[in-house]
N, C-alpha and C positions, 0 to 999 in steps of 0.2 A: 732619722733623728730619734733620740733616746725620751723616752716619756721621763717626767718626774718623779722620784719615789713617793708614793703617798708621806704624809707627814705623821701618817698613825705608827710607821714604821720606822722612822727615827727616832732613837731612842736618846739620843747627845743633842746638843745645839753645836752649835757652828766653834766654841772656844773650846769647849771640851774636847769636840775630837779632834781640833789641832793638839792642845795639851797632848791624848791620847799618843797621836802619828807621833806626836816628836819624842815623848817614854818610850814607843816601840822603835822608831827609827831617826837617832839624835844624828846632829852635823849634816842632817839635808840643807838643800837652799831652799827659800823661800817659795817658788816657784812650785816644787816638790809638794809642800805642804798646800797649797792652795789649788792645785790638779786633784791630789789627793782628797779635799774637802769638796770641790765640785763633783768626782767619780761618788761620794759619798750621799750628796745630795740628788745625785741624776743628770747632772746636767751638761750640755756641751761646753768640752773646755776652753774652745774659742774667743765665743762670743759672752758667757754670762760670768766670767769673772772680775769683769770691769772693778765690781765694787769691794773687792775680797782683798784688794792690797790696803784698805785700811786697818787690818790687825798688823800689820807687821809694818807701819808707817813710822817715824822716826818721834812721833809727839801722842802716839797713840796710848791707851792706856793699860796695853796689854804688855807692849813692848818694855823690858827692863822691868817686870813685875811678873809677869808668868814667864816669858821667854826672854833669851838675849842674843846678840850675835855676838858669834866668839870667832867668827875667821881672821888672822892675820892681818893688818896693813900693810898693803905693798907700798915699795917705795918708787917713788918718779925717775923714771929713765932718762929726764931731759938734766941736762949740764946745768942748767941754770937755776934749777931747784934740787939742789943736794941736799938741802936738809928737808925737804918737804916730806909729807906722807900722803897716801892717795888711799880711794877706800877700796876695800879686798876685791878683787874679780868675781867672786861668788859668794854669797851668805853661810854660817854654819851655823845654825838654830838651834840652840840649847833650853832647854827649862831651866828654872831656878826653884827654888825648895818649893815656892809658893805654885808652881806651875807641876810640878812634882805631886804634891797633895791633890790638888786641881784632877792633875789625870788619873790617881789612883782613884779618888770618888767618883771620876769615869766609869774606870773600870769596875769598879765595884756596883755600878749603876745598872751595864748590862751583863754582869756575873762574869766577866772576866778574872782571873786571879793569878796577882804577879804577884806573888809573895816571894818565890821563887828566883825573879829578877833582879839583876844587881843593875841599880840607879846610879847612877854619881850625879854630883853634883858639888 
């Protein structure tokens, strides 16, 4: 079992370095990011993530302000709903301007420097 990182050595909180992960790696799932934010913090991905699906919750306050999902709606296979839509098989996590800013003062926090890096948005 993996000990904690000290907290003297964290240098982001928990929103930043998602911001961070998804500037450095856009169009993950959800999933991706919050494994990624537990191996960050120390912790087993198991069991201590129970409470880390509320940034990416549907009424959260991060969601459609720092981040958005952009994956595709698939549409229903069943006959009876032909015009229906259903929601994407997997998440594709994007920032938006504001989540953008967000992670650049990340990275500028622990001297990282994406000047360099080309953002969309």
């Amino acid at each position: 079992m993996k000990k904690a990182v000290p907290q003297s050595m964290l240098a982001l909180n928990n929103v930043e370095y998602l911001c961070l992960k998804m500037l450095l790696n856009p169009g993950e799932t959800q999933r991706f990011y919050r494994r990624a934010l537990a191996q960050y913090r120390g912790w087993e991905t198991d069991h201590q993530l129970v409470g880390f699906g509320l940034y990416f919750a549907r009424s959260s306050k991060y969601r459609n302000v720092l981040w958005r999902d952009t994956a595709p709606p698939q549409r229903l296979a069943s006959p009876w709903r032909l015009d229906r839509w259903s929601r994407p098989l997997k998440s594709e996590m994007r920032l938006t301007k504001a989540g953008i800013k967000r992670a650049m003062a990340a990275a500028a926090k622990i001297g990282l420097d994406l000047s360099i890096h080309p953002f969309e948005e």
